[in-house]
FIZAVO-568102 format. One line per 4 residues: number of its first residue (from 1); for each residue z, x, y of N, C-alpha, C, O. Coordinates in steps of 0.1 Angstrom, whole numbers. Atoms other than C-alpha are relative to their C-alpha. Layout:
% residues N
NUM = Z,X,Y,Z,X,Y,Z,X,Y,Z,X,Y  ...
***
This chain:
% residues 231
1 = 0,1,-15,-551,602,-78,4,-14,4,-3,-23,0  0,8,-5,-534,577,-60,-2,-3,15,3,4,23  5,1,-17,-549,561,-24,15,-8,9,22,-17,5  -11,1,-6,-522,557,4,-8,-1,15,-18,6,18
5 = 4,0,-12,-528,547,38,9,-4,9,18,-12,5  -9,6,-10,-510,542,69,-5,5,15,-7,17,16  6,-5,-12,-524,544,108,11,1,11,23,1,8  -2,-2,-11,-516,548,146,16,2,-3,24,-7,-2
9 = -12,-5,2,-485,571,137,4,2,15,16,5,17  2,-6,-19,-490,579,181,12,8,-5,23,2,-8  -6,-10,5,-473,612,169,7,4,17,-3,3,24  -4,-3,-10,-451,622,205,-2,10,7,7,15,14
13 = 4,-13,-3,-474,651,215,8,0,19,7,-10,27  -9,-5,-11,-453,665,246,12,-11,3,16,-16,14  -11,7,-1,-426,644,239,-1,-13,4,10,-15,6  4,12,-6,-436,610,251,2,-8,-16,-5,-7,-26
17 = -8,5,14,-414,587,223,-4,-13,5,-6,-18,16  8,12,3,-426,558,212,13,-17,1,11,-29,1  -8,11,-3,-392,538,216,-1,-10,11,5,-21,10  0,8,-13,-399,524,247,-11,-11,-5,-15,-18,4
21 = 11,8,2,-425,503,228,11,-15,-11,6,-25,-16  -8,9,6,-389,486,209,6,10,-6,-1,21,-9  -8,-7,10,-360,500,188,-10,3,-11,-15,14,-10  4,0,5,-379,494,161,-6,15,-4,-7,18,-16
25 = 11,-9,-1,-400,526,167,8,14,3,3,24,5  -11,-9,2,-369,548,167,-2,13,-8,-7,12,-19  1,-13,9,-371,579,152,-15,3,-15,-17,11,-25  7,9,12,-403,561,133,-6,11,-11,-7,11,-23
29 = 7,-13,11,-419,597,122,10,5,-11,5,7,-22  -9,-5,12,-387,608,101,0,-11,-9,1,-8,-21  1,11,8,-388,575,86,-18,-1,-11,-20,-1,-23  20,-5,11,-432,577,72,10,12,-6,16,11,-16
33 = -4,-15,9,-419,615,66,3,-7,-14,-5,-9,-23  -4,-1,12,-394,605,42,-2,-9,-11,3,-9,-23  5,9,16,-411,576,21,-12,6,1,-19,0,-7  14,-9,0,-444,600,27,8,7,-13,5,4,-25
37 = -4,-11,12,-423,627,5,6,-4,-11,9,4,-19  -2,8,12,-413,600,-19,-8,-1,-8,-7,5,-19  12,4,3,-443,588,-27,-16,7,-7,-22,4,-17  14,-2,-2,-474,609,-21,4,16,-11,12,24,-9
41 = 3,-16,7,-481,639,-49,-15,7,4,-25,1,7  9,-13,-4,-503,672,-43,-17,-8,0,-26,-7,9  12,4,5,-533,653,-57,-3,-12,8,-15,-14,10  0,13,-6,-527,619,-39,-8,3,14,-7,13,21
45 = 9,0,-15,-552,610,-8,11,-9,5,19,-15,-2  -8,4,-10,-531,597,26,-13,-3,7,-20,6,11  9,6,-10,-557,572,46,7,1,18,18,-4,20  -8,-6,-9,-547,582,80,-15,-6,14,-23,2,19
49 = 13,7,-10,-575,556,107,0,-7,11,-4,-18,14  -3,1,-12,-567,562,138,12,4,9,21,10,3  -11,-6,-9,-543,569,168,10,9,-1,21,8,5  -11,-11,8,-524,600,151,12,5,12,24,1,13
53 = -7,-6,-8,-512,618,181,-6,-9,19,-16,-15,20  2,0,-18,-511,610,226,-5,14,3,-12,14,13  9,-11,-3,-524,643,226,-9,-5,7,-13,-16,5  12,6,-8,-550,644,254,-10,8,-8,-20,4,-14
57 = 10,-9,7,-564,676,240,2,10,-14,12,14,-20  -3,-10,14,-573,697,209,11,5,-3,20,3,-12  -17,-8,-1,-547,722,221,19,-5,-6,29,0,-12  -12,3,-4,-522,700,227,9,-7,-13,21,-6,-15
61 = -5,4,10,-526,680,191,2,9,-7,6,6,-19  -5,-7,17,-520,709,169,10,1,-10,10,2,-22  -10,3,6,-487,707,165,2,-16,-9,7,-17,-20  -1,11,7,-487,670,157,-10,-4,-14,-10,-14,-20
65 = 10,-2,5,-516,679,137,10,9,-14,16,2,-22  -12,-8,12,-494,704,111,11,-6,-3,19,-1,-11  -15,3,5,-465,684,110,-7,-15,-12,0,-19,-21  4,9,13,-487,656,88,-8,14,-8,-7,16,-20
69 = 7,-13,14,-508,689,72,9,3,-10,7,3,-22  -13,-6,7,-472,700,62,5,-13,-15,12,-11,-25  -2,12,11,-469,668,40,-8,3,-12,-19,9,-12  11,2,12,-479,663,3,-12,-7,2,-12,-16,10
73 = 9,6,4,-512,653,-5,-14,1,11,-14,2,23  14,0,-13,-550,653,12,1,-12,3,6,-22,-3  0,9,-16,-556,635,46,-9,-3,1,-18,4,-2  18,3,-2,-586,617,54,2,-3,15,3,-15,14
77 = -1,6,-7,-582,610,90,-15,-4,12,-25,2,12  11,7,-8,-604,586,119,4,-1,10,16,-2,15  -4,4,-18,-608,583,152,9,-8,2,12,-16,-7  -6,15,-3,-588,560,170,1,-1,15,2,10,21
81 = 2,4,-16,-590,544,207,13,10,10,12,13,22  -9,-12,-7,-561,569,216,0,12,-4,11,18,-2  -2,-13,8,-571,600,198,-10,5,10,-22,6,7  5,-10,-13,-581,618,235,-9,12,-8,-20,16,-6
85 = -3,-15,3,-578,648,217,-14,7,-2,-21,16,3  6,-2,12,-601,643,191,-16,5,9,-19,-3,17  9,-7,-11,-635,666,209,-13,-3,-13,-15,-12,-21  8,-2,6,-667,680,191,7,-3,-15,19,-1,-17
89 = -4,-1,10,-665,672,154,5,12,-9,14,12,-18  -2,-12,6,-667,707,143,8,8,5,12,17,-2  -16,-6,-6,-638,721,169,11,-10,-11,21,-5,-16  -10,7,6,-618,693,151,1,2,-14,12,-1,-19
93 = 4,-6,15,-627,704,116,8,12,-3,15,14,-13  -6,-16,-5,-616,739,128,14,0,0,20,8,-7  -8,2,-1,-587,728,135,9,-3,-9,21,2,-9  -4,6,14,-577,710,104,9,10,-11,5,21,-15
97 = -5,-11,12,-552,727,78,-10,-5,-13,-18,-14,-14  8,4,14,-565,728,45,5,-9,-6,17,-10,-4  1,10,6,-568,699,26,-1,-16,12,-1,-28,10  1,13,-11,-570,677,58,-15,-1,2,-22,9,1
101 = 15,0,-4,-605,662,67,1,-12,9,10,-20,13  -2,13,-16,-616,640,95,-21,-7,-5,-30,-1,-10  10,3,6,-645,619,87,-10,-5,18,-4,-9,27  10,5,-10,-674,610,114,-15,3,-7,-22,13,-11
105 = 18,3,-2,-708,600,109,-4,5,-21,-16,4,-25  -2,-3,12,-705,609,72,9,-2,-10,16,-10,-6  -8,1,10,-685,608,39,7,8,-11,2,19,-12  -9,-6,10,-662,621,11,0,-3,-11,4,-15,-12
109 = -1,5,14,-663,620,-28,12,7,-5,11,18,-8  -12,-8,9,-628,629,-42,5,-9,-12,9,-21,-12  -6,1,13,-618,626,-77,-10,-11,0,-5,-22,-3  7,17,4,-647,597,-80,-1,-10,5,-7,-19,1
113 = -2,10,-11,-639,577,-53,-8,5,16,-8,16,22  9,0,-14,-660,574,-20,7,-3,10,15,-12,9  -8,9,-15,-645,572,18,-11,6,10,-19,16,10  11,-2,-8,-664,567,46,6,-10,11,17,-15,9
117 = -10,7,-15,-654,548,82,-8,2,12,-18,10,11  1,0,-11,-659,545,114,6,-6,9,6,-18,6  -10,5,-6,-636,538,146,-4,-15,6,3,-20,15  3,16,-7,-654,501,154,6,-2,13,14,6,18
121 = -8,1,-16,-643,487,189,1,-17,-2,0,-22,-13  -6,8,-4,-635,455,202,-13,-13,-7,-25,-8,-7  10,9,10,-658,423,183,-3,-7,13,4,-7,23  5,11,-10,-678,399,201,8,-16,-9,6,-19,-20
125 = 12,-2,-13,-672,378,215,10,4,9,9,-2,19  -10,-1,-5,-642,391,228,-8,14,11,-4,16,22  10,-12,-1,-669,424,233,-8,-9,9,-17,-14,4  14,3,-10,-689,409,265,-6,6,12,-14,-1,19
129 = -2,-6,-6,-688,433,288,-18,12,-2,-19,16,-14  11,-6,5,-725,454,287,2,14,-7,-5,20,-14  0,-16,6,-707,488,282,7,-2,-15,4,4,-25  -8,7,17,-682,470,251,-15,-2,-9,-15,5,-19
133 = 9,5,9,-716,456,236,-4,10,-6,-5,11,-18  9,-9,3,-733,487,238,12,11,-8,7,18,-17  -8,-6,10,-702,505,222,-1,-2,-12,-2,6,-21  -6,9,13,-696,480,195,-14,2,-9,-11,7,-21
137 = 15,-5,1,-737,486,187,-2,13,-6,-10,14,-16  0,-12,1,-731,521,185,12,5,-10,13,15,-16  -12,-3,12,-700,520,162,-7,-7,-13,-7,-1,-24  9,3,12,-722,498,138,-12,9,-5,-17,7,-17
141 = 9,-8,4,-750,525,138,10,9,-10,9,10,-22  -13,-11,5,-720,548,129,2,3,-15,-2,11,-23  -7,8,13,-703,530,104,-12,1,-9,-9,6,-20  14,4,9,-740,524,89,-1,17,-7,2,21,-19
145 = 0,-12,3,-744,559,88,10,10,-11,7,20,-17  -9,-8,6,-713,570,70,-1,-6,-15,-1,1,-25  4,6,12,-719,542,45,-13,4,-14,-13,4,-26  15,-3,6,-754,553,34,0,17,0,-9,24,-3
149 = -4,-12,5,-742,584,31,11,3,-14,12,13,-22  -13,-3,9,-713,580,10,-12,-12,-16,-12,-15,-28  12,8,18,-741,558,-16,-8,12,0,-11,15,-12  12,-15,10,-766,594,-16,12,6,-9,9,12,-20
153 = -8,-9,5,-735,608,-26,1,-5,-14,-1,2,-23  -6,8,12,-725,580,-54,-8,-14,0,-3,-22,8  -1,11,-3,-744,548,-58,11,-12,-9,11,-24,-6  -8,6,12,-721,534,-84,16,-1,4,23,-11,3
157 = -15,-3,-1,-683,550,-73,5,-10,8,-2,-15,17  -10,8,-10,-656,530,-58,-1,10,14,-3,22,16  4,-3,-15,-658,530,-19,9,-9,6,12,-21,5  -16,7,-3,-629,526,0,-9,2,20,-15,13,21
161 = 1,-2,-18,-639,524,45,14,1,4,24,-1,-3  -4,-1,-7,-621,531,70,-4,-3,14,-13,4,19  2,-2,-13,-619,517,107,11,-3,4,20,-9,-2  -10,6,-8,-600,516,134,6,-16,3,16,-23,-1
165 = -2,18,-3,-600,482,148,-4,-8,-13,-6,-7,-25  -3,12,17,-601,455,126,-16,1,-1,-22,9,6  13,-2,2,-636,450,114,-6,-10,1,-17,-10,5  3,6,-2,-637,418,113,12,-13,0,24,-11,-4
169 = -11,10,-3,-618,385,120,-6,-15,-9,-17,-16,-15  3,7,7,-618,351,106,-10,-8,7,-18,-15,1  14,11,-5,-642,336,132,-11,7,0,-22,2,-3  14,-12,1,-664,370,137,1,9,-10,12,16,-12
173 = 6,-7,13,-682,387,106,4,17,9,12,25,4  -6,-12,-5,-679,420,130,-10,5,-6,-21,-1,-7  6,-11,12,-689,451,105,-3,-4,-16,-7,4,-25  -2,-2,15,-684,432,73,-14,-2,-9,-16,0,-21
177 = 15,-4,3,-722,431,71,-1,9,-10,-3,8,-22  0,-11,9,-722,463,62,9,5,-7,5,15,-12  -12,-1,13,-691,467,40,-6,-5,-13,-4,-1,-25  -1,6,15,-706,444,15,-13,3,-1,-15,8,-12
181 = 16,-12,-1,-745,458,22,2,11,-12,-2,11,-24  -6,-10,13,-728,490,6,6,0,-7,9,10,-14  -9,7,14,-706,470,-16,11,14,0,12,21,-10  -12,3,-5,-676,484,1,9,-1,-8,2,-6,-17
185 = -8,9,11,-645,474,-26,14,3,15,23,-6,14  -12,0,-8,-617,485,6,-6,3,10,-16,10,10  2,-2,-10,-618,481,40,15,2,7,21,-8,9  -12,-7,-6,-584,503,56,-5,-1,16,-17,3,18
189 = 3,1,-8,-582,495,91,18,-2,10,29,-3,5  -16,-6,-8,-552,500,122,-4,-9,9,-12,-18,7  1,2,-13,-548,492,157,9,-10,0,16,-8,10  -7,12,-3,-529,457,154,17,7,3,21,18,-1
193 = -13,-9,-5,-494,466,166,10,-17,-1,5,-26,6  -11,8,-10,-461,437,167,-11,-15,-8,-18,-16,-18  7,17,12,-475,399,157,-14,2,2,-20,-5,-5  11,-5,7,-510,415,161,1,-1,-13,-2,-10,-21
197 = -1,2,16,-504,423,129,-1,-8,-11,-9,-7,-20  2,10,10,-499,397,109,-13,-11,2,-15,-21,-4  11,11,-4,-527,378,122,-12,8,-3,-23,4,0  12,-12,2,-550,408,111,-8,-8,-15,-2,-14,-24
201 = 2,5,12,-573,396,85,-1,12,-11,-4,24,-11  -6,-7,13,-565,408,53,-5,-8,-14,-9,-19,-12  -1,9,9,-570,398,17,-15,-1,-3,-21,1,7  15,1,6,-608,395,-1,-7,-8,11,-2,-19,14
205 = 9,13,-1,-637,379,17,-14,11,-4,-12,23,-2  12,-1,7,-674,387,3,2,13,-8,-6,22,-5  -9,-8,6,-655,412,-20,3,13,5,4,23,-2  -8,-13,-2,-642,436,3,15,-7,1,19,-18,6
209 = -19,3,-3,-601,438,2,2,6,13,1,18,14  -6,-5,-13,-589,441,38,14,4,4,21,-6,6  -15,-7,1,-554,464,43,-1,2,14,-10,9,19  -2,-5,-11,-543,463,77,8,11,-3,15,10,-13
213 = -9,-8,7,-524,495,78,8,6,7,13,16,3  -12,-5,-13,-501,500,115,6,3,-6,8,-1,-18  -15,-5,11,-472,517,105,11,-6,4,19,-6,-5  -6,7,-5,-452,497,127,-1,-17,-15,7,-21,-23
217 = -2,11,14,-463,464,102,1,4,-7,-1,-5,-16  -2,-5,15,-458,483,74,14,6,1,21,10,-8  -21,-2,-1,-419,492,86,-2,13,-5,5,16,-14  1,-16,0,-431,529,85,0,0,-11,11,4,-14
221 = 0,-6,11,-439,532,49,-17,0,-4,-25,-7,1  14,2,2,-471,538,35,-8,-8,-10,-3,-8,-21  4,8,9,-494,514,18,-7,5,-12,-17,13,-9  10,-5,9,-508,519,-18,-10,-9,-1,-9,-21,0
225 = 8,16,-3,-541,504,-18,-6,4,-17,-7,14,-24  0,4,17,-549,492,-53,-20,-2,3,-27,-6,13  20,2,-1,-591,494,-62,-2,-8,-14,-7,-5,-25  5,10,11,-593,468,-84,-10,-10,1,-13,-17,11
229 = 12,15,-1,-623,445,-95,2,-16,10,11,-24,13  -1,15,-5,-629,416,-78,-2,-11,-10,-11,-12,-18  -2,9,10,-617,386,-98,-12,-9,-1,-11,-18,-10
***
């Protein structure tokens, strides 16, 4: 099994194209597609953490919902600050083709490896607003929860997260508390878009590896994320 991630595909549910956000973003889904169908075999996991579809509602994402089902390999996918759609957990479950899963408040053991996530929001102190605090509060219960789930499951296996927003930055610790709490080895995370991006922290600190994983910064292809020891 190999792990693959790439986020905020904003799939064009009722047509609403993503070019107007720059050339760049041109036709961007045929482009993932075809290094998706390069890449990813039957057995391979696709980290998928956050903004999939503009979809407002269930309904509306289904289709943009089967057109990544239709792809090789199982899906792990996460909320994301534009995922309207996304309703009760168990209508969206429902929803799901086979081999796709959507993770909240819980976790997944495949092939020996652990994933677990949660959509985090905006850090302090950028977070000062009383309803931001009390979000950001409530994404760390979250996160806590999927963590300490995915250790009843395994305390030993590789454990890969998933969030949306970054998790943490170089001035604020954020969530990385609990990444390294549950000893964590990947933290997969979206949302940066354009020179966001590159300023995303990335790279080991208290030995989690940080993968931003926009598909826009990744020039529409998907990232393999490597689970190797910490040196």
């Amino acid at each position: 099994m190999t792990v693959y991630a790439i986020s905020d595909l904003h799939l064009p549910a009722r047509e609403k194209p993503m070019d107007i956000f720059g050339p760049q973003w041109e036709n961007h889904f045929s482009r993932i597609r075809e290094d998706w169908q390069n890449k990813v075999q039957p057995e391979d996991v696709v980290l998928l953490p956050g903004d999939l579809t503009w979809a407002m509602h269930l309904e509306e994402a289904k289709e943009d919902i089967a057109r990544v089902g239709e792809l090789p390999g199982r899906k792990i996918l996460l909320r994301g600050n534009h995922d309207y759609w996304w309703s009760a957990i168990g209508r969206v479950r429902r929803a799901l083709p086979e081999g796709m899963y959507a993770l909240q408040n819980d976790s997944l053991l495949l092939d020996g490896v652990l994933f677990a996530g949660s959509r985090g929001w905006t850090l302090p102190p950028y977070a000062q607003e009383e309803n931001d605090l009390r979000i950001y509060e409530r994404e760390r219960l979250r996160l806590e929860m999927s963590l300490k789930d995915a250790r009843k499951r395994d305390a030993a296996a590789p454990l890969i997260a998933m969030t949306h927003y970054p998790p943490r930055t170089e001035n604020c610790p954020g969530f990385s508390d609990l990444l390294e709490q549950y000893r964590a080895d990947v933290c997969v995370y979206g949302h940066l878009h354009a020179a966001s991006f590159l300023g995303g922290i990335r790279g080991r600190r208290g030995g989690v590896l940080y993968c931003p994983a926009s598909c826009d910064g990744l020039g529409f292809r998907l990232l393999q994320i490597e689970l190797e020891p910490e040196p």
